[in-house]
mmCIF file of the N, C-alpha and C atoms, coordinates in Angstrom:
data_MODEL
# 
_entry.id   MODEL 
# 
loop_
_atom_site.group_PDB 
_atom_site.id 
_atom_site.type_symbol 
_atom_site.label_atom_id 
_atom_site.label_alt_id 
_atom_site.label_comp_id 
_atom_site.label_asym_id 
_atom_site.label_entity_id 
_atom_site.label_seq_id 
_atom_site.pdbx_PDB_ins_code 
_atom_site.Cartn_x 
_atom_site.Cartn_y 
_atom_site.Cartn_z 
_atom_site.occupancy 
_atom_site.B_iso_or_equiv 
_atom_site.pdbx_formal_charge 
_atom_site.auth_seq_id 
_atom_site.auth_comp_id 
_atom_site.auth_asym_id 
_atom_site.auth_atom_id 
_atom_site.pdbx_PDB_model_num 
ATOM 1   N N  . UNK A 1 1  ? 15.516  3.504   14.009  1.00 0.00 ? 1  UNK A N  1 
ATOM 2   C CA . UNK A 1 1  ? 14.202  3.259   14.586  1.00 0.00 ? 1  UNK A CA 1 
ATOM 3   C C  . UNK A 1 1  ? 13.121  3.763   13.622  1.00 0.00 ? 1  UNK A C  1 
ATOM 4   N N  . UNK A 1 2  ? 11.977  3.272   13.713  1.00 0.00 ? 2  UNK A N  1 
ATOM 5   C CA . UNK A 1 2  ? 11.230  2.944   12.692  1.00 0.00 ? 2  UNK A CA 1 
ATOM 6   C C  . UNK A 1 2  ? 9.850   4.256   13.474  1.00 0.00 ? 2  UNK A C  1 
ATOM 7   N N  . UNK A 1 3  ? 9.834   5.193   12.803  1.00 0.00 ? 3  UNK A N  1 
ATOM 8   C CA . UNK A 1 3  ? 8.526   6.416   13.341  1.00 0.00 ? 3  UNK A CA 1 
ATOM 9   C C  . UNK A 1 3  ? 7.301   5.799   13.016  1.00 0.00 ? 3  UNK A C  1 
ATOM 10  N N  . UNK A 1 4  ? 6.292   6.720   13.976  1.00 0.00 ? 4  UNK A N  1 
ATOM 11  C CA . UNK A 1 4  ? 5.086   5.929   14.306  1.00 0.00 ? 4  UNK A CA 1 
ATOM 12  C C  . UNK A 1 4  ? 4.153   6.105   12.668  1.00 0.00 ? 4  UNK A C  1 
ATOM 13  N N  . UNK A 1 5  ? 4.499   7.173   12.242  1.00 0.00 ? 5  UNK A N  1 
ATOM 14  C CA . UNK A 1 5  ? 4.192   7.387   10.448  1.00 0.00 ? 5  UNK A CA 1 
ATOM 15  C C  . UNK A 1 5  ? 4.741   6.142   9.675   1.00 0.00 ? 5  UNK A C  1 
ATOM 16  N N  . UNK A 1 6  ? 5.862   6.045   9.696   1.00 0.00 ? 6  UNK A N  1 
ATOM 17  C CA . UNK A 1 6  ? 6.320   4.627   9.343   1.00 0.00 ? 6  UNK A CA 1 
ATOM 18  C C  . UNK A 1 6  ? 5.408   3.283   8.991   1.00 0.00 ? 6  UNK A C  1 
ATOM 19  N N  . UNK A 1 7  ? 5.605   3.346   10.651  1.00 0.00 ? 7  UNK A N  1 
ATOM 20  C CA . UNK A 1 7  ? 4.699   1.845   11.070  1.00 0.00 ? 7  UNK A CA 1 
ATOM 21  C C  . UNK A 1 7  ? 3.339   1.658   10.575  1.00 0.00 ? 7  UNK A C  1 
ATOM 22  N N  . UNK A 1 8  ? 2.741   2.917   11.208  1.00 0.00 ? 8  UNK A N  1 
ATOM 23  C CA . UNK A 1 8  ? 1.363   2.899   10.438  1.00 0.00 ? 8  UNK A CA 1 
ATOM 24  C C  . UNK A 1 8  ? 1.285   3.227   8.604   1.00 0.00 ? 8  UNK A C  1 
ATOM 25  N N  . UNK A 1 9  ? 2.051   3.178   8.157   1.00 0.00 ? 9  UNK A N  1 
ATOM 26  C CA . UNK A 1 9  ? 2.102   2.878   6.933   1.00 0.00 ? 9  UNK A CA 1 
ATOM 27  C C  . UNK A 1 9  ? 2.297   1.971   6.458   1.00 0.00 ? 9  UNK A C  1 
ATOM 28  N N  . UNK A 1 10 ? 3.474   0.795   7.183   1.00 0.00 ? 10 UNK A N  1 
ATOM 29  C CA . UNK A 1 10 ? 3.836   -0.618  6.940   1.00 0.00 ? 10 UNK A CA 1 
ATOM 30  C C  . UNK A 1 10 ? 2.759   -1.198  7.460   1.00 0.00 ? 10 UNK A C  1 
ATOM 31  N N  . UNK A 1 11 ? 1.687   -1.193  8.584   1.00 0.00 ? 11 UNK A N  1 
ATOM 32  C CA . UNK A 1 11 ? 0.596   -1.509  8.990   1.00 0.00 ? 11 UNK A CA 1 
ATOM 33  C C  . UNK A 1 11 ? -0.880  -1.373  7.929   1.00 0.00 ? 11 UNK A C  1 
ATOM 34  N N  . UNK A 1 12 ? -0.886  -0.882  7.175   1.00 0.00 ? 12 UNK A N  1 
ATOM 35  C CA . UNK A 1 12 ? -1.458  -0.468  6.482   1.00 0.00 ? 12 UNK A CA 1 
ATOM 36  C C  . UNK A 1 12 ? -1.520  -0.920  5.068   1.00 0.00 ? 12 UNK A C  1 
ATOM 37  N N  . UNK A 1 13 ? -0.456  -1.177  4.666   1.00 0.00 ? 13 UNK A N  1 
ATOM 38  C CA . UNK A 1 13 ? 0.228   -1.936  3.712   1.00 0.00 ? 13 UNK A CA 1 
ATOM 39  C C  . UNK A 1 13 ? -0.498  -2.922  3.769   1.00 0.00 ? 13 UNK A C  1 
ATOM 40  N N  . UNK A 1 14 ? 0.317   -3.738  5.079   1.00 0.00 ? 14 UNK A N  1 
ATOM 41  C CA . UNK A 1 14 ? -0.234  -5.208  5.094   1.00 0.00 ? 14 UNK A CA 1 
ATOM 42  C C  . UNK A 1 14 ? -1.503  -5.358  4.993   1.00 0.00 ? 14 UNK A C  1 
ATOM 43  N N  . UNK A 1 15 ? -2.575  -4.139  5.941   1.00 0.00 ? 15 UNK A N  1 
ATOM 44  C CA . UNK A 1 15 ? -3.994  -4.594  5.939   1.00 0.00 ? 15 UNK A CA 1 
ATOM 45  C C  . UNK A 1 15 ? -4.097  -4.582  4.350   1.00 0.00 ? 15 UNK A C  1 
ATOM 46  N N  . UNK A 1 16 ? -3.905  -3.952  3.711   1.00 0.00 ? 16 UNK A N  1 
ATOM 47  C CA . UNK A 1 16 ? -3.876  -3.606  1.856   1.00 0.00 ? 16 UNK A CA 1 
ATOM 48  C C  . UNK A 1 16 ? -3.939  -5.466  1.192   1.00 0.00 ? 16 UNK A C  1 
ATOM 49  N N  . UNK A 1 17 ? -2.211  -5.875  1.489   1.00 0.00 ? 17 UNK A N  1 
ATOM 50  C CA . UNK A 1 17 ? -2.374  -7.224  0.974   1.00 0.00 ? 17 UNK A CA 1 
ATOM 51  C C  . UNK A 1 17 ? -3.424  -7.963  1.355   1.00 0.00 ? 17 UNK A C  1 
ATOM 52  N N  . UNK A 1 18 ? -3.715  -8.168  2.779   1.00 0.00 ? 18 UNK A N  1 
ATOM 53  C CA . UNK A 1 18 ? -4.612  -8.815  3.299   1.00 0.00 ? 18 UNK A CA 1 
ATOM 54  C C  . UNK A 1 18 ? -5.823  -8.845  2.605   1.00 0.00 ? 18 UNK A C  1 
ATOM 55  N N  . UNK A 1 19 ? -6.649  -7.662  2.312   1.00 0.00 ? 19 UNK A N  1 
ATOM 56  C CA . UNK A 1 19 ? -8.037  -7.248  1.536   1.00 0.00 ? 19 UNK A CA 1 
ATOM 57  C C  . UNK A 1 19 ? -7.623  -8.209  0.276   1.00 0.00 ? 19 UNK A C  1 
ATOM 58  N N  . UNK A 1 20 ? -6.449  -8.169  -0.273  1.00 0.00 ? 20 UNK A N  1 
ATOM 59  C CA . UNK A 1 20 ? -6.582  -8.548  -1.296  1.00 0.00 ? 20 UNK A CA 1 
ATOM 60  C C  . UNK A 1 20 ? -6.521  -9.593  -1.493  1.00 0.00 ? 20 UNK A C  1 
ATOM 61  N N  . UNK A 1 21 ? -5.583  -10.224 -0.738  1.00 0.00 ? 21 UNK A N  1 
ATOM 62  C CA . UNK A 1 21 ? -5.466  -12.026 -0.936  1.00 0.00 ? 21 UNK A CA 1 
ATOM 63  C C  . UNK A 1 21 ? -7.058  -12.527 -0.342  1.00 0.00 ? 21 UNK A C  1 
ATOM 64  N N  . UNK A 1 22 ? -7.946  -11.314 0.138   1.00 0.00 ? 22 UNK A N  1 
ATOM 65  C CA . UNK A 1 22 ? -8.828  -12.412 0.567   1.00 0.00 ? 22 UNK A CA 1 
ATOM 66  C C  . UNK A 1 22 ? -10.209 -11.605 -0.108  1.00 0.00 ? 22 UNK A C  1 
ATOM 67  N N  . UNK A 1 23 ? -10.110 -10.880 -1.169  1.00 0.00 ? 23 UNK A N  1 
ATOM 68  C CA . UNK A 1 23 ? -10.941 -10.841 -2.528  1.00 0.00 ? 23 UNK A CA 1 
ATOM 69  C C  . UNK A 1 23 ? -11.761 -10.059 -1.850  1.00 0.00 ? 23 UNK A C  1 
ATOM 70  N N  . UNK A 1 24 ? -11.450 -8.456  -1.328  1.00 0.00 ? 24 UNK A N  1 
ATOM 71  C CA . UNK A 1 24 ? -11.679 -7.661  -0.701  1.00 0.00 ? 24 UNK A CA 1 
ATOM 72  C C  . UNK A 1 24 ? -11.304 -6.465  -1.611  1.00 0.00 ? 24 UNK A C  1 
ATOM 73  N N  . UNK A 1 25 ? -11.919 -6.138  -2.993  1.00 0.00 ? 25 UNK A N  1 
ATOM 74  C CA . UNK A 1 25 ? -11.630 -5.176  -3.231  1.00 0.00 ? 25 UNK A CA 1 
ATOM 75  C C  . UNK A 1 25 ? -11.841 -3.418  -2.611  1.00 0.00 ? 25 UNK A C  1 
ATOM 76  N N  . UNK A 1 26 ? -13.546 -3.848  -2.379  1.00 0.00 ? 26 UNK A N  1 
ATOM 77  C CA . UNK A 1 26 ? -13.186 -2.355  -1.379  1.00 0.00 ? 26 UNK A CA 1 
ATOM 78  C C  . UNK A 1 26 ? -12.972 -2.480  -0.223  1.00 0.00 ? 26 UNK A C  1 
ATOM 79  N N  . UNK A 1 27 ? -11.936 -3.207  0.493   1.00 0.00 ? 27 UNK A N  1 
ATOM 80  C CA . UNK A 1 27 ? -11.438 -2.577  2.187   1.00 0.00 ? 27 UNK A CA 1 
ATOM 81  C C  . UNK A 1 27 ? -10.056 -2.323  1.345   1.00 0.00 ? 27 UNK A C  1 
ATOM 82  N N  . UNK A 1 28 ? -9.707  -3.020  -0.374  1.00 0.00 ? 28 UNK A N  1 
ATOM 83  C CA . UNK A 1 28 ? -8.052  -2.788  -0.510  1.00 0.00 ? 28 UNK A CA 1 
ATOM 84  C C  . UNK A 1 28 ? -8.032  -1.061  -1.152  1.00 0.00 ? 28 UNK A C  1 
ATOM 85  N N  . UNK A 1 29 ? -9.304  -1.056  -1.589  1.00 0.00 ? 29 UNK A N  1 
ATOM 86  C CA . UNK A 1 29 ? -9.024  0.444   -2.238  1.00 0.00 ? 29 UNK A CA 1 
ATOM 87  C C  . UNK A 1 29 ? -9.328  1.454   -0.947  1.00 0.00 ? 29 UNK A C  1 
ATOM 88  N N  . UNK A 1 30 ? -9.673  1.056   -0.047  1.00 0.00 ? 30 UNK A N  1 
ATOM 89  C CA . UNK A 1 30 ? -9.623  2.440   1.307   1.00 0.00 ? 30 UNK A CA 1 
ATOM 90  C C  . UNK A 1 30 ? -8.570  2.171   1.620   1.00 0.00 ? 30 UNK A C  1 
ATOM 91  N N  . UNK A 1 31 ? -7.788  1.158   1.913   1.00 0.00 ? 31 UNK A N  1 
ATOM 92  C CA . UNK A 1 31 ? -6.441  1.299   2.562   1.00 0.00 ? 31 UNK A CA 1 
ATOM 93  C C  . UNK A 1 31 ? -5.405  2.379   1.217   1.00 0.00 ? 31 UNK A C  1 
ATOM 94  N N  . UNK A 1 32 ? -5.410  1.494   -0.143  1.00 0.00 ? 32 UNK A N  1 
ATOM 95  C CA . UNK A 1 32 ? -4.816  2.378   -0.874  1.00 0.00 ? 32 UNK A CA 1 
ATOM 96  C C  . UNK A 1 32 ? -5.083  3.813   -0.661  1.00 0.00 ? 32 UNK A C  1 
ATOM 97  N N  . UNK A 1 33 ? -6.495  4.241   -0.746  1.00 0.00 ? 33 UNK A N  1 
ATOM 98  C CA . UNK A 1 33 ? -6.587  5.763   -0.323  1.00 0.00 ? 33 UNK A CA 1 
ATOM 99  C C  . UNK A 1 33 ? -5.865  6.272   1.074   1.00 0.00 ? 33 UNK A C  1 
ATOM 100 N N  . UNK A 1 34 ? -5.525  5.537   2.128   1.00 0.00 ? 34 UNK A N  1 
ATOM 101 C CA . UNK A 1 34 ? -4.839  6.128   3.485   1.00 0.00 ? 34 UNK A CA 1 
ATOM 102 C C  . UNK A 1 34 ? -3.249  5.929   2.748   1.00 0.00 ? 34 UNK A C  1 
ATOM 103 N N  . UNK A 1 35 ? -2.796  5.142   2.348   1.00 0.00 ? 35 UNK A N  1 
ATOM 104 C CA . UNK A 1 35 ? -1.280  5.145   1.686   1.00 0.00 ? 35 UNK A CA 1 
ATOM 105 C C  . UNK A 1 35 ? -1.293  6.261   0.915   1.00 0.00 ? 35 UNK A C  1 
ATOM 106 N N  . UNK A 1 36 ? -2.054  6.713   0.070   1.00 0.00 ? 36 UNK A N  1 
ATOM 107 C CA . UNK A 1 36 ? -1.941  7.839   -0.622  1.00 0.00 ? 36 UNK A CA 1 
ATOM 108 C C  . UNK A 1 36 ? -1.804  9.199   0.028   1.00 0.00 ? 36 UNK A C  1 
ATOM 109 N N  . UNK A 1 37 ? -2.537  9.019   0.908   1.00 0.00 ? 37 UNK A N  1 
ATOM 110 C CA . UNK A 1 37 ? -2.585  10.283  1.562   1.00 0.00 ? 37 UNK A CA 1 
ATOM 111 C C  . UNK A 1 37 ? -1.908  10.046  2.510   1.00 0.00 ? 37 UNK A C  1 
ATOM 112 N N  . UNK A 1 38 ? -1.653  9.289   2.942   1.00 0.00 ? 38 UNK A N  1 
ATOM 113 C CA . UNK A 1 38 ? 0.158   9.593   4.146   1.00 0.00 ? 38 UNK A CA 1 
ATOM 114 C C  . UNK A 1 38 ? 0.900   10.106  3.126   1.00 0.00 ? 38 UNK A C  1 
ATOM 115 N N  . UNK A 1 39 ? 1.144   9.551   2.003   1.00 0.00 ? 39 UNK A N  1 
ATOM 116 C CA . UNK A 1 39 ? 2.164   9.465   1.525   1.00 0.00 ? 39 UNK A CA 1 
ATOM 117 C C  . UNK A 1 39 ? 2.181   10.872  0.708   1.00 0.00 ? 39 UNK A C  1 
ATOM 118 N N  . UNK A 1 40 ? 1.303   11.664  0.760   1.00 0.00 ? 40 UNK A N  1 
ATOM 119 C CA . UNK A 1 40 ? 1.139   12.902  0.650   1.00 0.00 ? 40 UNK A CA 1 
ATOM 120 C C  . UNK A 1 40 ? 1.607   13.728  1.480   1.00 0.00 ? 40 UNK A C  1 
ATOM 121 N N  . UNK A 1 41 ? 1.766   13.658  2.582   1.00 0.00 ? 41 UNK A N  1 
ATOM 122 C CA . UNK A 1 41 ? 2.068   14.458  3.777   1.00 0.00 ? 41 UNK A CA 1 
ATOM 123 C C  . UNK A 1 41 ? 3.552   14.165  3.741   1.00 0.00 ? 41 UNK A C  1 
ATOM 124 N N  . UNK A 1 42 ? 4.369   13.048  2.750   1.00 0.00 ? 42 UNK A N  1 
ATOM 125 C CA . UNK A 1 42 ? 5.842   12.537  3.725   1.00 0.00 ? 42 UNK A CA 1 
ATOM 126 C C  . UNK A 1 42 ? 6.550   13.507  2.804   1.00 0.00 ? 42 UNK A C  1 
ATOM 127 N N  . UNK A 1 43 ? 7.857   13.883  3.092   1.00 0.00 ? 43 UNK A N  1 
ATOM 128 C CA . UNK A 1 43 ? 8.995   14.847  2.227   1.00 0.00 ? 43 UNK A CA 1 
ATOM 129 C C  . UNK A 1 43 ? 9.893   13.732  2.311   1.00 0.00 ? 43 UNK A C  1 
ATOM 130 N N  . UNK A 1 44 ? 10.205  13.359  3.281   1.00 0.00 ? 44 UNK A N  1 
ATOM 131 C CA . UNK A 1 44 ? 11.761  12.820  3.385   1.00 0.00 ? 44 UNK A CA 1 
ATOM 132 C C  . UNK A 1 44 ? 11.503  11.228  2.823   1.00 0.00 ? 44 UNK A C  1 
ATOM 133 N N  . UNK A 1 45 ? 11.148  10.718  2.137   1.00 0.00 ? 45 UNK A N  1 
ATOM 134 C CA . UNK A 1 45 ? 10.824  9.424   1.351   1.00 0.00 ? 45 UNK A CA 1 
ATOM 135 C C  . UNK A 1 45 ? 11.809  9.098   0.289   1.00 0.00 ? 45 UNK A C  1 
ATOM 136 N N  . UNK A 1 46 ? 12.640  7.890   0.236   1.00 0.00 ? 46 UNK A N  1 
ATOM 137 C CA . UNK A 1 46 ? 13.071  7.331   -0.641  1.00 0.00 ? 46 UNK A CA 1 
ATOM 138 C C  . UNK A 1 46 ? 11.922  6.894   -1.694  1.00 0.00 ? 46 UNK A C  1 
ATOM 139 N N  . UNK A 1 47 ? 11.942  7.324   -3.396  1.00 0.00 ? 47 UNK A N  1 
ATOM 140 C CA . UNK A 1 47 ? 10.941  7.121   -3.896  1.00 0.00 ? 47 UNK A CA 1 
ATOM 141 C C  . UNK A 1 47 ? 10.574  5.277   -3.868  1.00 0.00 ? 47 UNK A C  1 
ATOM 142 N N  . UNK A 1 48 ? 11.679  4.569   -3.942  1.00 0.00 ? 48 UNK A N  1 
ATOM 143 C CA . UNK A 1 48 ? 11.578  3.172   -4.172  1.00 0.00 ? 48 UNK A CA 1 
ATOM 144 C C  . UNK A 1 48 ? 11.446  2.224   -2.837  1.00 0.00 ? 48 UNK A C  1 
ATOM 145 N N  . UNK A 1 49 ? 11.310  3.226   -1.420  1.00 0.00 ? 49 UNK A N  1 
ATOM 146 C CA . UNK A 1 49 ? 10.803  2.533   -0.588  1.00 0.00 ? 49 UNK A CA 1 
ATOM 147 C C  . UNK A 1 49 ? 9.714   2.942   0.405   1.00 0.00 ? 49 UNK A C  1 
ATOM 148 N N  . UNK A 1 50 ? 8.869   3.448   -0.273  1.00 0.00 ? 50 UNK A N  1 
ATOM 149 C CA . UNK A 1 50 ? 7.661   3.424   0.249   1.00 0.00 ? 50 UNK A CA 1 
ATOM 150 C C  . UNK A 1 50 ? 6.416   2.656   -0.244  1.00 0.00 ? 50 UNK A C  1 
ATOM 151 N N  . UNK A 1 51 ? 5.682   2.343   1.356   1.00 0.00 ? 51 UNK A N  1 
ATOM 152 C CA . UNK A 1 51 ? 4.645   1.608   1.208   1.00 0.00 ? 51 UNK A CA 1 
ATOM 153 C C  . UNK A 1 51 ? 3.364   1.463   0.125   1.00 0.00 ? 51 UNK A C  1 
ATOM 154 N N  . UNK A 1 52 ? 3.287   3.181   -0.430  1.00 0.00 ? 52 UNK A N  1 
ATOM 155 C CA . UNK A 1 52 ? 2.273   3.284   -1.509  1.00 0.00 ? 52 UNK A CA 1 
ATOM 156 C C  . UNK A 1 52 ? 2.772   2.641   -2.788  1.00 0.00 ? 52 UNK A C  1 
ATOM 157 N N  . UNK A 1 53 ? 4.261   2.824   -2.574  1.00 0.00 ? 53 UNK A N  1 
ATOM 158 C CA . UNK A 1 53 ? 4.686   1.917   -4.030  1.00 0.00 ? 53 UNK A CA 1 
ATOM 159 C C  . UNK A 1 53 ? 4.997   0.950   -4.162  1.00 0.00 ? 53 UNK A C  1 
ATOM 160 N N  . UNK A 1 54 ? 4.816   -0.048  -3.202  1.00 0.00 ? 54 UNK A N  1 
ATOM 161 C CA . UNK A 1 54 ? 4.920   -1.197  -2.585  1.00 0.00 ? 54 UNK A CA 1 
ATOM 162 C C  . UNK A 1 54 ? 3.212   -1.723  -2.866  1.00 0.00 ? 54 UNK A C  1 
ATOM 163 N N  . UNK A 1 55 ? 2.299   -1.023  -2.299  1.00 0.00 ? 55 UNK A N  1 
ATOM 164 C CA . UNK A 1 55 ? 1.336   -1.509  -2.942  1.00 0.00 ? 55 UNK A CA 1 
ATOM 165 C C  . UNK A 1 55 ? 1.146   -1.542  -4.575  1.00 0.00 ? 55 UNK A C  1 
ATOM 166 N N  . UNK A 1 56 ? 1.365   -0.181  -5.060  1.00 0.00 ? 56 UNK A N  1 
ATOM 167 C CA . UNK A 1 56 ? 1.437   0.020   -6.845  1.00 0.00 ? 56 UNK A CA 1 
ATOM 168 C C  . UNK A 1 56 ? 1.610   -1.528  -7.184  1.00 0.00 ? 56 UNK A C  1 
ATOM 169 N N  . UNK A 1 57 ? 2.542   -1.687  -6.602  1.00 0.00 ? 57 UNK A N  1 
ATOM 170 C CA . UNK A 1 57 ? 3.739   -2.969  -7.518  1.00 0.00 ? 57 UNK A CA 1 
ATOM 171 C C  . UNK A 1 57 ? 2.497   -4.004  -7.280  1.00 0.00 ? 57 UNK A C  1 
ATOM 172 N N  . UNK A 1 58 ? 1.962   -4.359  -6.194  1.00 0.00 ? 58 UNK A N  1 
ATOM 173 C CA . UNK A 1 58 ? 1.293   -5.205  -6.193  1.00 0.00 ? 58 UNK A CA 1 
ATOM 174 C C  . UNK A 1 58 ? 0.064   -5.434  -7.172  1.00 0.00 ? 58 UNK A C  1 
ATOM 175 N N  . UNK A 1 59 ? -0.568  -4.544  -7.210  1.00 0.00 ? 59 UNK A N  1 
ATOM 176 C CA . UNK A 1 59 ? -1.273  -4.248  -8.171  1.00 0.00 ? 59 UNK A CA 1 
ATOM 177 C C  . UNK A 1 59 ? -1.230  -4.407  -9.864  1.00 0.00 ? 59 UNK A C  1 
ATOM 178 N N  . UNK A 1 60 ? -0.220  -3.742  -10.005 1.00 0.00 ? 60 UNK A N  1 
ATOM 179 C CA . UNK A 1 60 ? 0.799   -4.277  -11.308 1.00 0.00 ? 60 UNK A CA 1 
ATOM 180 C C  . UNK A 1 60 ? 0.673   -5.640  -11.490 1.00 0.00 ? 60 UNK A C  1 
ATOM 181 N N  . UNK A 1 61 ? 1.996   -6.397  -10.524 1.00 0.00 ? 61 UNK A N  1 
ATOM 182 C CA . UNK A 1 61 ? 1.175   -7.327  -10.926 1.00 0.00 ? 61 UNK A CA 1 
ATOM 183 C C  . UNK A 1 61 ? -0.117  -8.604  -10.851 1.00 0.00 ? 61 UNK A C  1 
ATOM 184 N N  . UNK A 1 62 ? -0.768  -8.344  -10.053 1.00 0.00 ? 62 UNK A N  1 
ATOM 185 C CA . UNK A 1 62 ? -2.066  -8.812  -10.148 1.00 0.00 ? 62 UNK A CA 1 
ATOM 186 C C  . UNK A 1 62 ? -2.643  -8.668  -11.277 1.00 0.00 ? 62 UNK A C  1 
ATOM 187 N N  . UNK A 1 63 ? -2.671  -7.036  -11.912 1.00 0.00 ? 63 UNK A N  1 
ATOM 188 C CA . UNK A 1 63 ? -2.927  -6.953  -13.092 1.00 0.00 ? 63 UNK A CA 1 
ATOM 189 C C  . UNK A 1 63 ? -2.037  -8.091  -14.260 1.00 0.00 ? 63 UNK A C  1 
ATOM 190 N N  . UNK A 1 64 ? -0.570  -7.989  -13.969 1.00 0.00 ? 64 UNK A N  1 
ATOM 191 C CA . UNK A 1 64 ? -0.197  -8.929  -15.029 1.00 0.00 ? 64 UNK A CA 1 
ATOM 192 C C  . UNK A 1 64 ? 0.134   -10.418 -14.866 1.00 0.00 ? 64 UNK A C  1 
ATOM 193 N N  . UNK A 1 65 ? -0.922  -10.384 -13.717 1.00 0.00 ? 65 UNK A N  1 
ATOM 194 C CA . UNK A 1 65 ? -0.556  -12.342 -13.584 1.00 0.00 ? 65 UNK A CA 1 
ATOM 195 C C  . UNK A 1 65 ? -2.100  -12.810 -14.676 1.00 0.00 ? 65 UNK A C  1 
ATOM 196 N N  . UNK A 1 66 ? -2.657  -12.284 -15.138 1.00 0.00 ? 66 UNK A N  1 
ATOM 197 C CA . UNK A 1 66 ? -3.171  -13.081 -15.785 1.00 0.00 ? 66 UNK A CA 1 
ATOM 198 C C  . UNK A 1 66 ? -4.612  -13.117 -15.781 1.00 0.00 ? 66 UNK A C  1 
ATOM 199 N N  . UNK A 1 67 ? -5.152  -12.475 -14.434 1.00 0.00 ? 67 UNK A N  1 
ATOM 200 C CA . UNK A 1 67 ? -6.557  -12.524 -14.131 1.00 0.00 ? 67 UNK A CA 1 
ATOM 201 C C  . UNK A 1 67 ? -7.043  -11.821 -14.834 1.00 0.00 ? 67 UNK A C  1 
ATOM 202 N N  . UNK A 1 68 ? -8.885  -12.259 -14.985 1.00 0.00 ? 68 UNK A N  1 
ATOM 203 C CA . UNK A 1 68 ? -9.416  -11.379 -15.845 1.00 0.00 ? 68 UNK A CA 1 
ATOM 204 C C  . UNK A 1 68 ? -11.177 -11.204 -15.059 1.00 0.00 ? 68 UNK A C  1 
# 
């Protein structure tokens, strides 16, 4: 079962993509700032499956698809 820290992190996430697919840079950088800082508070985290690095990646590549 999925904790309410969890969810509201996978919730959060998504609002993240969302800002971004819809050319929302600052609502995507406040959400990044709440991923950061959950993700400050978590201990028990697999490093390769959390939501803050789930956004990273996105970012990445946005950065390397090409836009300028």
């Amino acid at each position: 079962m999925t904790s309410n820290a969890d969810q509201l992190e996978r919730d959060i996430l998504r609002v993240f993509r969302c800002a971004c697919q819809q050319d929302r840079p600052d609502i995507a950088e406040f959400m990044l700032a709440a991923l950061e800082k959950l993700d400050s508070e978590c201990v028990n985290s697999v490093a390769s499956n959390r939501p803050l690095i789930d956004a990273y990646r996105d970012l990445v590549g946005t950065c390397g698809s090409g836009r300028s």
